[in-house]
DSSP file (Angstrom, degrees, kcal/mol; ACC not computed):
  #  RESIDUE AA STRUCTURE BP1 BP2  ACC     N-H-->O    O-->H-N    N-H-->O    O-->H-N    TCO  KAPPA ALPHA  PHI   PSI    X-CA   Y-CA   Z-CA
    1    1 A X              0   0    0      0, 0.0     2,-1.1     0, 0.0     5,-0.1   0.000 360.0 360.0 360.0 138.9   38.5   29.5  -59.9
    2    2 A X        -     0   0    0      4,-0.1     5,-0.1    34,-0.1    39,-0.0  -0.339 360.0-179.6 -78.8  55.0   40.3   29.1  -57.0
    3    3 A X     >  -     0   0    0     -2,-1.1     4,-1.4     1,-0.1     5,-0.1   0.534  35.5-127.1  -3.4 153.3   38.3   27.2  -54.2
    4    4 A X  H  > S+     0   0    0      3,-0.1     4,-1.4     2,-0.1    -1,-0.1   0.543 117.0  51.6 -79.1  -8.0   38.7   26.0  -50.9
    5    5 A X  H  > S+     0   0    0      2,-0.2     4,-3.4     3,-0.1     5,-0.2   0.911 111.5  48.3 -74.0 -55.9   37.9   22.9  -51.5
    6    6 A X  H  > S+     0   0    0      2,-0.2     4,-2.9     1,-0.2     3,-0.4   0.959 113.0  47.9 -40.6 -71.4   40.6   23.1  -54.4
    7    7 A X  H  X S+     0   0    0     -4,-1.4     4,-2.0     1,-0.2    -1,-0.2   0.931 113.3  49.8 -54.1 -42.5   43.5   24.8  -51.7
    8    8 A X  H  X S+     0   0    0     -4,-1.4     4,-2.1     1,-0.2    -1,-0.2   0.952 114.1  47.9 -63.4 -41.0   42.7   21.7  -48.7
    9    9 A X  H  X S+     0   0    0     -4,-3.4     4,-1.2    -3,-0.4    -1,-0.2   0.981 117.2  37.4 -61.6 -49.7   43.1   19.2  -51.6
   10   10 A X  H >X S+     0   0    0     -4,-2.9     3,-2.7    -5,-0.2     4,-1.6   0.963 116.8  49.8 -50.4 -57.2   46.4   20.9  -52.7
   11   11 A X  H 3X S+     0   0    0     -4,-2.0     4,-3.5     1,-0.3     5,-0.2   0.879 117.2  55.1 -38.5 -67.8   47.6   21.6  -48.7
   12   12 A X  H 3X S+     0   0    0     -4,-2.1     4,-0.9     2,-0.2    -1,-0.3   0.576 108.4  36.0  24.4 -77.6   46.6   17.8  -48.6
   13   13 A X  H XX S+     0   0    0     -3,-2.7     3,-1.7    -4,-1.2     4,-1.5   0.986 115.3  60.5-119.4 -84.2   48.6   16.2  -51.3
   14   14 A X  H 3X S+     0   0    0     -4,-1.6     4,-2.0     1,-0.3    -2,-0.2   0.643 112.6  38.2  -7.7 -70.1   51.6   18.8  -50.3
   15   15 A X  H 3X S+     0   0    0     -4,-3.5     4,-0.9     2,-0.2    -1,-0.3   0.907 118.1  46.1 -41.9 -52.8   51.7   17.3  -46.7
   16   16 A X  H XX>S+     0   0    0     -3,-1.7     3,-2.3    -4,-0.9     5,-1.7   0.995 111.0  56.3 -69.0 -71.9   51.1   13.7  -47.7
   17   17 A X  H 3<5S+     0   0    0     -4,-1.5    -1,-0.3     1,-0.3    -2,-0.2   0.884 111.1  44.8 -25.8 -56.2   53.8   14.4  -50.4
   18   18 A X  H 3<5S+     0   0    0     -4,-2.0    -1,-0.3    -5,-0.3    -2,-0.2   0.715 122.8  30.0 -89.5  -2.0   56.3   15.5  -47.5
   19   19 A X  H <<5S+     0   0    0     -3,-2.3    -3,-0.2    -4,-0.9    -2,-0.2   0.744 134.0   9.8-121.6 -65.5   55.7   12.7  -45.0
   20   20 A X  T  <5S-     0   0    0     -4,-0.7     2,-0.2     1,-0.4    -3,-0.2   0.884 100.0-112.3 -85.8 -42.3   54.7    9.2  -46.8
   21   21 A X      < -     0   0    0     -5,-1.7    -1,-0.4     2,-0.0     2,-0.2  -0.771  29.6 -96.5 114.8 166.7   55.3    9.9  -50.4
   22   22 A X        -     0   0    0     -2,-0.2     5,-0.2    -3,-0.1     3,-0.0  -0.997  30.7-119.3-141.5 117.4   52.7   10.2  -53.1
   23   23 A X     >  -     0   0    0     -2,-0.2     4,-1.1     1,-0.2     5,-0.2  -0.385  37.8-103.7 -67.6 163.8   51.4    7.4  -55.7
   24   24 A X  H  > S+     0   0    0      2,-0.2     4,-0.7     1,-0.2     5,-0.2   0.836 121.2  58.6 -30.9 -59.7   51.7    7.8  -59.0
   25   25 A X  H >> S+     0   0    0      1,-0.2     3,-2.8     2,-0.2     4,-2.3   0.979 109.5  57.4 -46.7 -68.4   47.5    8.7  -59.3
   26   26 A X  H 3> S+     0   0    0      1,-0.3     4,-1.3     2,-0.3    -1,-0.2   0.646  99.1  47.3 -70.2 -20.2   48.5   11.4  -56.9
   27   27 A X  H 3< S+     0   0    0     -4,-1.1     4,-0.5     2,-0.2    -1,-0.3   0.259 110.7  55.8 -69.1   2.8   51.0   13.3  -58.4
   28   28 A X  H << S+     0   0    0     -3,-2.8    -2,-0.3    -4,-0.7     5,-0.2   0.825 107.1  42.2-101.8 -53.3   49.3   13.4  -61.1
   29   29 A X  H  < S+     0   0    0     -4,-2.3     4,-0.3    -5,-0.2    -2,-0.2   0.693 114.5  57.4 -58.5  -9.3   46.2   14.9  -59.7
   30   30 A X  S >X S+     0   0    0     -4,-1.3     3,-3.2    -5,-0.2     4,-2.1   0.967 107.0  45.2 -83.8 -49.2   48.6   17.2  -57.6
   31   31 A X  T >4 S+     0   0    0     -4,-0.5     2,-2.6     1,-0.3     3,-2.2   0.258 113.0  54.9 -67.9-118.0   50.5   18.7  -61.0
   32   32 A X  T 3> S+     0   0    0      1,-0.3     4,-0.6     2,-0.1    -1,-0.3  -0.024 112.0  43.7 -52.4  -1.7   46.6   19.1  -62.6
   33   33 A X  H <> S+     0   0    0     -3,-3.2     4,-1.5    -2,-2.6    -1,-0.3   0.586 106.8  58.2-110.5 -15.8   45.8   21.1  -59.5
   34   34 A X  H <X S+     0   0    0     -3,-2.2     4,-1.0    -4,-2.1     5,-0.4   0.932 111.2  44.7 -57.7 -79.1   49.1   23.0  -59.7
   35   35 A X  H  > S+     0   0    0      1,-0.2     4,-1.5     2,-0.2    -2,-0.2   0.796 109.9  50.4 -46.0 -32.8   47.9   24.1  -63.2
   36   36 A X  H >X S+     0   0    0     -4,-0.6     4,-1.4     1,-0.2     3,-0.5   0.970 121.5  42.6 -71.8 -63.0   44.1   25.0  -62.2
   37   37 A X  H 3< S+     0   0    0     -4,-1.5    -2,-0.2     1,-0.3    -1,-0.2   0.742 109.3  49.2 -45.9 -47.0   45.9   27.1  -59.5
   38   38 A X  H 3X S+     0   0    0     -4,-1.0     4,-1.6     1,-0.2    -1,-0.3   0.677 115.4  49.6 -98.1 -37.8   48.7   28.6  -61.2
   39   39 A X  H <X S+     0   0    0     -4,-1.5     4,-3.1    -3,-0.5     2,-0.4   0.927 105.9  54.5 -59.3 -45.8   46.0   29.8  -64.1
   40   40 A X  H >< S+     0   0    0     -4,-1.4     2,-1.0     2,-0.3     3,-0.7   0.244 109.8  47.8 -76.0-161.0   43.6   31.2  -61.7
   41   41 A X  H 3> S+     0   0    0     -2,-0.4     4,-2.1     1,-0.3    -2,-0.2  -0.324 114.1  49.0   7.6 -61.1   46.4   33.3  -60.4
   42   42 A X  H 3X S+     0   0    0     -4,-1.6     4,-2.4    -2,-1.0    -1,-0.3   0.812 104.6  53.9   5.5 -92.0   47.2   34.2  -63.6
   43   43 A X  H <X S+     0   0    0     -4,-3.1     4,-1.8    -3,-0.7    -1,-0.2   0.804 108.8  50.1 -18.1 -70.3   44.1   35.0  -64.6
   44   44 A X  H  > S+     0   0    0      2,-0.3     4,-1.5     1,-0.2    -2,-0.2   0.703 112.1  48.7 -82.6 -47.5   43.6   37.5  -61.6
   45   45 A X  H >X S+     0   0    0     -4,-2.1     3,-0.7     2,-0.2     4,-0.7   0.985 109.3  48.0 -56.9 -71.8   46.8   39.2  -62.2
   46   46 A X  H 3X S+     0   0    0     -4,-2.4     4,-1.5     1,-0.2     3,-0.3   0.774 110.4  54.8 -72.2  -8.1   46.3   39.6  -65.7
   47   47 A X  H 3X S+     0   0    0     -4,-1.8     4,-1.6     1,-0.2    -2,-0.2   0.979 108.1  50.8 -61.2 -42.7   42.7   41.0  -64.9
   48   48 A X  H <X S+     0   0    0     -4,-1.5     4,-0.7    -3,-0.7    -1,-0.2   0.463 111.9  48.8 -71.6 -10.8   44.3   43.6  -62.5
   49   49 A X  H  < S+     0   0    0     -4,-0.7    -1,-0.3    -3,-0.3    -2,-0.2   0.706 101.8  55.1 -84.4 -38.6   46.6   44.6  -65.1
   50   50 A X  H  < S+     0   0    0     -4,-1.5    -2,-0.2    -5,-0.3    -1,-0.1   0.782 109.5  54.6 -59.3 -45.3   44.3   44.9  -67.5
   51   51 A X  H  < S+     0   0    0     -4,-1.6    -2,-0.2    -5,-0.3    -1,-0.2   0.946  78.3 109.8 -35.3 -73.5   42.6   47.5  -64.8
   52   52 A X     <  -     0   0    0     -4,-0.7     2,-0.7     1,-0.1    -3,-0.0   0.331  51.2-167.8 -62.4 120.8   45.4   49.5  -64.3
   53   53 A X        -     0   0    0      2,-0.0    -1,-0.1     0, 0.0    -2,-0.0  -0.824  11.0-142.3 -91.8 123.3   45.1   53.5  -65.9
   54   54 A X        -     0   0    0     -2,-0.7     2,-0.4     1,-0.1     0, 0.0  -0.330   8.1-156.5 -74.8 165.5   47.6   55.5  -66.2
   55   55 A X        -     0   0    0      4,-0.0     2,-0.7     0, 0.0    -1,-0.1  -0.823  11.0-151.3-155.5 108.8   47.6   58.8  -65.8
   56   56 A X        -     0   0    0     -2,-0.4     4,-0.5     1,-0.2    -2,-0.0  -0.527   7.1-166.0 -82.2 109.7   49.9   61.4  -67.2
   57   57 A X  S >  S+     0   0    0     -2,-0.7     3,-0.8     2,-0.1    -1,-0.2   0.874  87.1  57.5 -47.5 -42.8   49.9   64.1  -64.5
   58   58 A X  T 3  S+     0   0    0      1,-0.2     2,-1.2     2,-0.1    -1,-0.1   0.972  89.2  80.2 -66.4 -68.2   51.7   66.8  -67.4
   59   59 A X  T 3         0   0    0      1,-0.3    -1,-0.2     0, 0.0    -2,-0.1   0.344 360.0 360.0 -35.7 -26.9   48.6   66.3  -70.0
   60   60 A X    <         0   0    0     -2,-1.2    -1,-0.3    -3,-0.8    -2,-0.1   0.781 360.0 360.0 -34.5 360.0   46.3   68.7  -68.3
């Protein structure tokens, strides 16, 4: 599940990443938060797909 706590950590580690650099520790908790993110998205997608009906207009 996608958080806000989750996105400020990412937004975070993204910034930090683009001005100082990032330890080791932290590029590692940023890729695991890529993946919790990237799942949850994922996830949400394939629910909405899963939604979807079609509907053959000819069938009547």
């Amino acid at each position: 599940m996608i958080t806000p706590e989750l996105l400020a950590r990412i937004n975070e580690l993204a910034r930090k990443k683009r001005t100082i650099g990032l330890t080791e520790e932290e590029l590692a908790e940023q890729k695991e938060l890529y993946k919790i993110y990237l799942a949850a998205i994922r996830g949400q997608v394939t629910s909405l797909l899963d939604s979807i009906e079609f509907v053959d207009a000819e069938a009547d």
